[in-house]
C-alpha positions in Angstrom: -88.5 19.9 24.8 -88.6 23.5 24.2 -89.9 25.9 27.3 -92.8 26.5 25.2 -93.7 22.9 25.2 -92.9 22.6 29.1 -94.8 25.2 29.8 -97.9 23.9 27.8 -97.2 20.8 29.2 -97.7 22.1 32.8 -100.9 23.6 32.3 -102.0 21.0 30.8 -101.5 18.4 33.8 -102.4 21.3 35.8 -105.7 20.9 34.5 -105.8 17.1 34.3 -104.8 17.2 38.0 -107.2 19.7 39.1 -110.2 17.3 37.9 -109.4 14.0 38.4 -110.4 14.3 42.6 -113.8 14.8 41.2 -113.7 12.5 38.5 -113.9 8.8 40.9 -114.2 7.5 43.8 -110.7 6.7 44.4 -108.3 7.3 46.4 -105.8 9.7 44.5 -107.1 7.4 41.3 -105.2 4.1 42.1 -106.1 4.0 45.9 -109.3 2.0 47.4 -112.3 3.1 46.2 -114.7 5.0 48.9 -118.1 3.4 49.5 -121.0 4.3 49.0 -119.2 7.9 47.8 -115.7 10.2 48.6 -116.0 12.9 51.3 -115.7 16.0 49.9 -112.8 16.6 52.8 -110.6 13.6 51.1 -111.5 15.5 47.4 -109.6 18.8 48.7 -106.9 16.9 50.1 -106.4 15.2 47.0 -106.3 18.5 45.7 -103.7 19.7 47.7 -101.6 16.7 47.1 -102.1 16.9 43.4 -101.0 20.5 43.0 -97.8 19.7 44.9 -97.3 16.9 42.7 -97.9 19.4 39.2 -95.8 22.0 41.3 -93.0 19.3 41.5 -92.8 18.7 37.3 -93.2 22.1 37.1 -90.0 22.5 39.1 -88.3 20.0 37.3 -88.7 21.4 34.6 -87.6 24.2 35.3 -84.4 23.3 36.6 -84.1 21.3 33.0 -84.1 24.6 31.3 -82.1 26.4 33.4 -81.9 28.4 37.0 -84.4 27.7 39.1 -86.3 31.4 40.1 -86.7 32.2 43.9 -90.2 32.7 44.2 -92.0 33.9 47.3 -95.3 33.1 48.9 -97.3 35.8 46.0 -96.3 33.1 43.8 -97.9 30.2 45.6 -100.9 32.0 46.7 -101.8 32.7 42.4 -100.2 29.4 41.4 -103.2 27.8 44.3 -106.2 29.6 43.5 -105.4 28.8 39.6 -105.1 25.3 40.2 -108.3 25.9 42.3 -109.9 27.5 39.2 -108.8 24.7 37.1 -111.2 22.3 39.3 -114.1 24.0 39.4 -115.4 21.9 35.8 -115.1 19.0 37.9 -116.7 20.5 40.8 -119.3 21.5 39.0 -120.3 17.8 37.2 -119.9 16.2 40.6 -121.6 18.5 43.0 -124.0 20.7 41.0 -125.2 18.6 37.9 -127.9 16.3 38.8 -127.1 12.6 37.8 -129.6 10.4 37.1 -129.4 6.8 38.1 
């Protein structure tokens, strides 16, 4: 895979990752399902777990291509409120759209 193709690849999981917390009512998506609905506090955490999860491929990959850059905590603090960013479709269909039942 070219580093063009790893790096689309990121982004895109990035933004697979970002959404799926608000996408069900599972537990990182194979876990028990929450009744009657997930706590908004187990949604962020999923969050958090996800994007160390994307950070990890992203590292991997990485280190598949080459030396692996020192980076320092700018990095993480972009790299979090992207991923952050990247949620906020999901956030939006699960918290501000009005679902009929």
């Amino acid at each position: 895979m070219s580093q063009t193709g790893a790096i689309w690849l990121v982004i895109l999981l990035a933004c697979l990752a970002a959404n799926l917390p608000f996408a069900n009512h599972r537990v990182l998506v194979l876990g028990p399902r929450l009744q009657p609905r997930k706590p908004l506090v187990v949604r962020f955490a999923e969050l958090l777990v996800l994007y160390f999860v994307v950070g990890g491929i992203g590292l991997l990959l990485e280190k598949r291509a080459g030396q692996i850059a020192h980076q320092q905590w700018e990095f993480y603090a972009v790299t979090g409120a992207l991923f952050i960013t990247l949620a906020f479709p999901g956030f939006v269909y699960r918290y501000l759209l009005r679902h009929r039942t």
